[in-house]
Kinemage of the C-alpha trace (Angstrom):
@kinemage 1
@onewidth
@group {chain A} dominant
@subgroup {mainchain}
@vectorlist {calphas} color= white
{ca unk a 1} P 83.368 63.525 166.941
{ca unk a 2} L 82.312 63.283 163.177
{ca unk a 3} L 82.355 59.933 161.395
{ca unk a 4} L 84.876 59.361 158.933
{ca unk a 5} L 83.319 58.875 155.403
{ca unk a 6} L 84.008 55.152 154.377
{ca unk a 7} L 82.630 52.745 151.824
{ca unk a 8} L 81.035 49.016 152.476
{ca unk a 9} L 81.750 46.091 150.205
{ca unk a 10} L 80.358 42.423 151.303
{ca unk a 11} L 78.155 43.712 154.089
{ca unk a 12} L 76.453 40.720 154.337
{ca unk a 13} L 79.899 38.478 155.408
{ca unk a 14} L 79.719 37.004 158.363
{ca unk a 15} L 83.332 36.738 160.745
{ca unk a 16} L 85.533 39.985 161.618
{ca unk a 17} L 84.810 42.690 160.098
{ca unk a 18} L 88.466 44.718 158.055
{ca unk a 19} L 88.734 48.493 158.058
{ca unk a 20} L 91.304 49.671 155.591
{ca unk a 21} L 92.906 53.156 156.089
{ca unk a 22} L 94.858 54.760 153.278
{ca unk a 23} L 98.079 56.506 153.166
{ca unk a 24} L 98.692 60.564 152.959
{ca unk a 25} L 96.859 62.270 150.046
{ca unk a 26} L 95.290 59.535 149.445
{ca unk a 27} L 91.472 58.174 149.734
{ca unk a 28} L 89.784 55.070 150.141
{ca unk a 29} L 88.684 54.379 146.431
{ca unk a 30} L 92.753 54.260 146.231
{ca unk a 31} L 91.748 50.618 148.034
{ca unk a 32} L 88.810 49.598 146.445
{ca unk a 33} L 90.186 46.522 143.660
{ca unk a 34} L 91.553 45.077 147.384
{ca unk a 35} L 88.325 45.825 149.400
{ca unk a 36} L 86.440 44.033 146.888
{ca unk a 37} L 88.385 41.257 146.652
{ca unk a 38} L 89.063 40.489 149.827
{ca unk a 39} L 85.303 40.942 150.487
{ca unk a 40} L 83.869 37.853 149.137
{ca unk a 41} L 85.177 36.450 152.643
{ca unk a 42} L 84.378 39.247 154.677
{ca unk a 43} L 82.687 42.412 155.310
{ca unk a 44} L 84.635 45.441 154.245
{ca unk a 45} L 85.367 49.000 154.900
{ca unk a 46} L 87.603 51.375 153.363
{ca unk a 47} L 87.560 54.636 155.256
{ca unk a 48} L 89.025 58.570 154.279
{ca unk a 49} L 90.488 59.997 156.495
{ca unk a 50} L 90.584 63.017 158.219
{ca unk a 51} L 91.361 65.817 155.968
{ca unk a 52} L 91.062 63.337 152.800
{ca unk a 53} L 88.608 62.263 150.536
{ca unk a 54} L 85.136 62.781 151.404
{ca unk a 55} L 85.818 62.951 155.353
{ca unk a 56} L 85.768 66.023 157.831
{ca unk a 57} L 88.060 68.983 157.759
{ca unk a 58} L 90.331 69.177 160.913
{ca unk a 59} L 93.033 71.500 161.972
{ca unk a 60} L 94.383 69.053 164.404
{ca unk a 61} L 96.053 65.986 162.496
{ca unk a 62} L 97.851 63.967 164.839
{ca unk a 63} L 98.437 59.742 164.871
{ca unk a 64} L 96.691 59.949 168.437
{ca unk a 65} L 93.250 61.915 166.332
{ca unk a 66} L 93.836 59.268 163.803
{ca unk a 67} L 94.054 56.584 165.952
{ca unk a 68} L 90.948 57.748 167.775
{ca unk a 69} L 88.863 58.546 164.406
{ca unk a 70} L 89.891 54.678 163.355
{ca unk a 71} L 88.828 53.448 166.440
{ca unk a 72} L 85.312 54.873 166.314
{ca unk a 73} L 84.517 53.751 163.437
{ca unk a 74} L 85.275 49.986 164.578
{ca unk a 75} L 83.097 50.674 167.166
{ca unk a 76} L 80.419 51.626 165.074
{ca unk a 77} L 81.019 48.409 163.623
{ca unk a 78} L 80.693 46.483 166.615
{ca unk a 79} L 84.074 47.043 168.525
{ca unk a 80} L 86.755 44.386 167.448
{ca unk a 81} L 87.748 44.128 163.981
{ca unk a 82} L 90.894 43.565 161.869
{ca unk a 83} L 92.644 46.806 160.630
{ca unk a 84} L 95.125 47.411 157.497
{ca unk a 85} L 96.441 50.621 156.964
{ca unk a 86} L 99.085 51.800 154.426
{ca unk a 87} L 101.972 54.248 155.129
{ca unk a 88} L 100.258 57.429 157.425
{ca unk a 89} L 97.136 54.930 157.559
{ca unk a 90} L 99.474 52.102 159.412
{ca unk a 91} L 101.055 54.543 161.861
{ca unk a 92} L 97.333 55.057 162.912
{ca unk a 93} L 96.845 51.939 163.072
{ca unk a 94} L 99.887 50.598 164.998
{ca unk a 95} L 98.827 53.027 167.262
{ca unk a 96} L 95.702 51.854 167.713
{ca unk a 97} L 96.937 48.506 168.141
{ca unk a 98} L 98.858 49.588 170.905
{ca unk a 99} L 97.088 51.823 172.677
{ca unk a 100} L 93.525 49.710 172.188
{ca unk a 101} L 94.730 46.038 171.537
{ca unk a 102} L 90.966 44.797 172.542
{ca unk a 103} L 89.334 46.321 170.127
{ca unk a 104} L 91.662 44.709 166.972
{ca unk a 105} L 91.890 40.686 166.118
{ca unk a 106} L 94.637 40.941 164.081
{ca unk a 107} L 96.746 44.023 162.507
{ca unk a 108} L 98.139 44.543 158.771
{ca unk a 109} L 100.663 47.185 158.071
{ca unk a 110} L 101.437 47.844 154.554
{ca unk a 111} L 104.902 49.583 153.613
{ca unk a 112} L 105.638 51.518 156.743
{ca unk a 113} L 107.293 51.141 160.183
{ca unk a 114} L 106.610 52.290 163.918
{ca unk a 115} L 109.860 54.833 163.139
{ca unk a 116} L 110.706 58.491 162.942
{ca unk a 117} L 111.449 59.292 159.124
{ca unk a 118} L 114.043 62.290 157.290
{ca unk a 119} L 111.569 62.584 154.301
{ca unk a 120} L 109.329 65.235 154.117
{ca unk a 121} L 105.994 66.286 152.241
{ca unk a 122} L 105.957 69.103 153.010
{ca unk a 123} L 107.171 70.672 149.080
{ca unk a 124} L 104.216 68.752 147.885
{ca unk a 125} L 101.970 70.832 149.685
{ca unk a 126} L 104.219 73.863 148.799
{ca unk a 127} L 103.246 72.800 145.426
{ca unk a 128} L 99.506 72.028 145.692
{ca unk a 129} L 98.856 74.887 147.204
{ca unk a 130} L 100.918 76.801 144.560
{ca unk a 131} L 98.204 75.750 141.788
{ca unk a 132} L 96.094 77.987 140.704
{ca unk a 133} L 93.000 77.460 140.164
{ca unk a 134} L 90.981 80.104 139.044
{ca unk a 135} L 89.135 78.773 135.850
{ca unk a 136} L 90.568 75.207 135.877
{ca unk a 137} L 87.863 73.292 134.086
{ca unk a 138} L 89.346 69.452 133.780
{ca unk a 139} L 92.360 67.862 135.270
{ca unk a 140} L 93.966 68.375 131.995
{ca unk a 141} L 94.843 71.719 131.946
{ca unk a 142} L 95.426 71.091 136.099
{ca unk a 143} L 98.162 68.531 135.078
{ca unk a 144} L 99.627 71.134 132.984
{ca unk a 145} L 99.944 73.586 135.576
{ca unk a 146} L 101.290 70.648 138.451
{ca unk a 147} L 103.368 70.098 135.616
{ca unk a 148} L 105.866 73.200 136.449
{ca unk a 149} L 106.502 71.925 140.245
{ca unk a 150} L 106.019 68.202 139.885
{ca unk a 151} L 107.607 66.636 137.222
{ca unk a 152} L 106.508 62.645 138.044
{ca unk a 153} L 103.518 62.328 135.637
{ca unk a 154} L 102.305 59.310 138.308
{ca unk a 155} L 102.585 61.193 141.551
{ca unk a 156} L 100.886 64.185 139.308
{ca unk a 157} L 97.668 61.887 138.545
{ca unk a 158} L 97.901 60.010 142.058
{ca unk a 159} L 97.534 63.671 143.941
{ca unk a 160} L 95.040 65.205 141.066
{ca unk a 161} L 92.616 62.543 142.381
{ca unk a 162} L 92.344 64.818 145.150
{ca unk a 163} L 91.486 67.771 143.013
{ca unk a 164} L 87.427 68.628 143.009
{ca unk a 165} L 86.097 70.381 139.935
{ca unk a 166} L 82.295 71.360 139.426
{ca unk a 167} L 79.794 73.726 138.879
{ca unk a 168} L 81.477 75.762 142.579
{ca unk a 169} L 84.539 75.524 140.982
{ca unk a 170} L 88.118 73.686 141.421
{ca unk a 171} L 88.805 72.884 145.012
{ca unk a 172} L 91.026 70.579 147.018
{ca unk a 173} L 89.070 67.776 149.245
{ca unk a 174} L 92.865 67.562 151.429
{ca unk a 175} L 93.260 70.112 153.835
{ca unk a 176} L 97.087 71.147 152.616
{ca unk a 177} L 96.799 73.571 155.432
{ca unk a 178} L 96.260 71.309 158.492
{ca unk a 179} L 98.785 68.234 156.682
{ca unk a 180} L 101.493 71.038 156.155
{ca unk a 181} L 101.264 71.895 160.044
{ca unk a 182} L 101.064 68.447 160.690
{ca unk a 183} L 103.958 67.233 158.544
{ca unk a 184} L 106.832 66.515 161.642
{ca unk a 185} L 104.057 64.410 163.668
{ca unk a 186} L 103.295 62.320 160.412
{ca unk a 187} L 106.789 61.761 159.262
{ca unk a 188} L 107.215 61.185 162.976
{ca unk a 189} L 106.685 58.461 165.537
{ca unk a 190} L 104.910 59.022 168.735
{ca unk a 191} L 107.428 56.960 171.499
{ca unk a 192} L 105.059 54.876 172.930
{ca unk a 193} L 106.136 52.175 175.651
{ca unk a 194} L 103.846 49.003 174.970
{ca unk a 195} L 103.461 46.409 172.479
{ca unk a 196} L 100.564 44.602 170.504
{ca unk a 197} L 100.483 40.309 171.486
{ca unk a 198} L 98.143 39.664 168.647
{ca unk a 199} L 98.859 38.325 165.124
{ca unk a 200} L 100.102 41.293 162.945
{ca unk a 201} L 101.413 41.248 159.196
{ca unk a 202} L 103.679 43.736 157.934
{ca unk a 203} L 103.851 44.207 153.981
{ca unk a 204} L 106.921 45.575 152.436
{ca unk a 205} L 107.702 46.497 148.753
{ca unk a 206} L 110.857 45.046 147.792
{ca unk a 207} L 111.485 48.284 145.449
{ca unk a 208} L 110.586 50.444 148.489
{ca unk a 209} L 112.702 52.147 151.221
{ca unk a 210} L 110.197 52.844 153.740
{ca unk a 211} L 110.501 49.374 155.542
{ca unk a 212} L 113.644 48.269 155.832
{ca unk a 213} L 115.507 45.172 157.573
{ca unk a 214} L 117.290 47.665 159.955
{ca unk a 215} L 113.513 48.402 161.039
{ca unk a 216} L 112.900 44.527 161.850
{ca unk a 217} L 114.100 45.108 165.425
{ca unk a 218} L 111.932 47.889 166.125
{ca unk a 219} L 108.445 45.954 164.390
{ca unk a 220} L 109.147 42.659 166.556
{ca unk a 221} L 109.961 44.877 169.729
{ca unk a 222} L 106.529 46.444 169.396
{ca unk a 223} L 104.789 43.720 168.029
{ca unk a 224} L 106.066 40.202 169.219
{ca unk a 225} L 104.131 37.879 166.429
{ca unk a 226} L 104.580 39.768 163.658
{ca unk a 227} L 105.507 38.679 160.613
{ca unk a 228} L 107.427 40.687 157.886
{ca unk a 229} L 106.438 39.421 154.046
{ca unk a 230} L 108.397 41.037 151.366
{ca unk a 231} L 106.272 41.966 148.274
{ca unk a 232} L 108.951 41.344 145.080
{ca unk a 233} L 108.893 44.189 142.434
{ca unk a 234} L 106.797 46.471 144.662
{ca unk a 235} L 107.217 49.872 145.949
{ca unk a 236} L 105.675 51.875 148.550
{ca unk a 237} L 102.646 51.879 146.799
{ca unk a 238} L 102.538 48.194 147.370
{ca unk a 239} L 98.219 47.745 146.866
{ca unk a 240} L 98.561 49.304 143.218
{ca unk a 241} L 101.734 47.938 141.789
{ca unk a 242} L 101.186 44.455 142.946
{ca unk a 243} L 97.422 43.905 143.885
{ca unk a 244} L 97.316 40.058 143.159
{ca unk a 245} L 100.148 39.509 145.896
{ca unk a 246} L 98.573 42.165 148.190
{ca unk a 247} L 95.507 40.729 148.300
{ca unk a 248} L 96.683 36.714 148.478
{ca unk a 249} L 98.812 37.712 151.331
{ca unk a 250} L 96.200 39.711 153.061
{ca unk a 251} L 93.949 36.918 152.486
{ca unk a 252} L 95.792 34.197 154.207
{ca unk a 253} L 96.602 36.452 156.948
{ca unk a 254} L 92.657 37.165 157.726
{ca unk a 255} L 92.184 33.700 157.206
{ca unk a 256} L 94.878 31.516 158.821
């Protein structure tokens, strides 16, 4: 299996190690103001995953292959560490949680819940792979072109982060192919009949509508001591909207 590509901050921490996986399109720079910060008590590592960022090209893209990638990179790291993941990031690592509780001390979940969702991505990667991008030089003129299909200047520049352009060319580091194939397991929820016993925090944006109190049930069913903190003014992308209260509530968590 190939190592996920990940980035270090406050190697030299002593305690439990924290692995941060990001959501879908994203990357683990999209973490790296909270991975620093939460590293001067810690040893950090932000990871891409499969099919993002820097990481290895997959067809297959299911929570299990997530799950699995997330849990060899802990063991690279030793074998138990704390894990925070953020939307298709925290599936993995629920799953993780559940299927390998020894390997995790305690579990953060930002924005998402162990649920089956309507939503789909899938006309975002009708429109990403719409772009052309013969002879796109900067992300200017590749912000133009979005432009036509995806009106949201913010989701534009959040996704065109994704967007490679040098001497080869303009290329995508996401594999739209495998994460369009894959796009009923990820808005998905693999049934799965056990439950995590260890401390787990679950982050919600108050602005967003991916965790909701109808999904409270389901969380403490799953995952007995959790503990549901709503993040005021936030919305699914909790960790950029609303670092300061990301990271104080992360903190305490790690540390209680």
């Amino acid at each position: 299996m190939a190592e996920l590509s990940r980035q270090e901050f406050g190697a030299g921490a002593g305690g439990t190690p924290l692995v941060i996986a990001h959501g879908l399109f994203g990357a683990g720079r999209n973490w790296r103001a909270v991975a620093r910060a939460l590293s001067a008590a810690r040893h950090v590592v932000t990871v891409d995953m499969r099919n993002h960022g820097g990481s290895f090209h997959h067809p297959d893209h299911r929570y299990r292959d997530l799950a699995e990638d997330l849990a060899a990179t802990i063991a690279g790291l030793g074998g138990r560490a704390d894990l925070m993941g953020h939307s298709m990031g925290g599936k993995a690592a629920m799953l993780l949680a559940l299927t390998r509780p020894a390997m995790l001390r305690r579990l953060v979940v930002a924005d998402i819940a162990p649920v089956a969702y309507r939503h789909s991505h899938a006309p975002l990667i009708a429109a990403l792979r719409r772009l052309d991008l013969a002879g796109l030089a900067d992300r200017a003129e590749a912000d133009r072109r979005l432009a036509r299909d995806i009106p949201d200047r913010a989701l534009r520049a959040f996704l065109l982060q994704s967007l490679i352009i040098d001497a080869g060319g303009a290329r995508w580091a996401l594999n739209l192919e495998a994460l369009e194939r894959a796009m009923p397991e990820l808005t998905g929820w693999p049934e799965i009949d056990r439950r995590f016993d260890g401390p787990a925090l679950f982050l919600a944006g108050g602005e967003s509508d991916y965790l909701r109190p109808e999904h409270h049930h389901r969380i403490h069913a799953l995952f007995p001591a959790a503990r549901i903190e709503v993040i005021p003014g936030a919305g699914h992308w909790l960790h950029a909207e609303r670092p300061g209260e990301v990271i104080a509530a992360v903190d305490r968590f790690l540390s209680a």
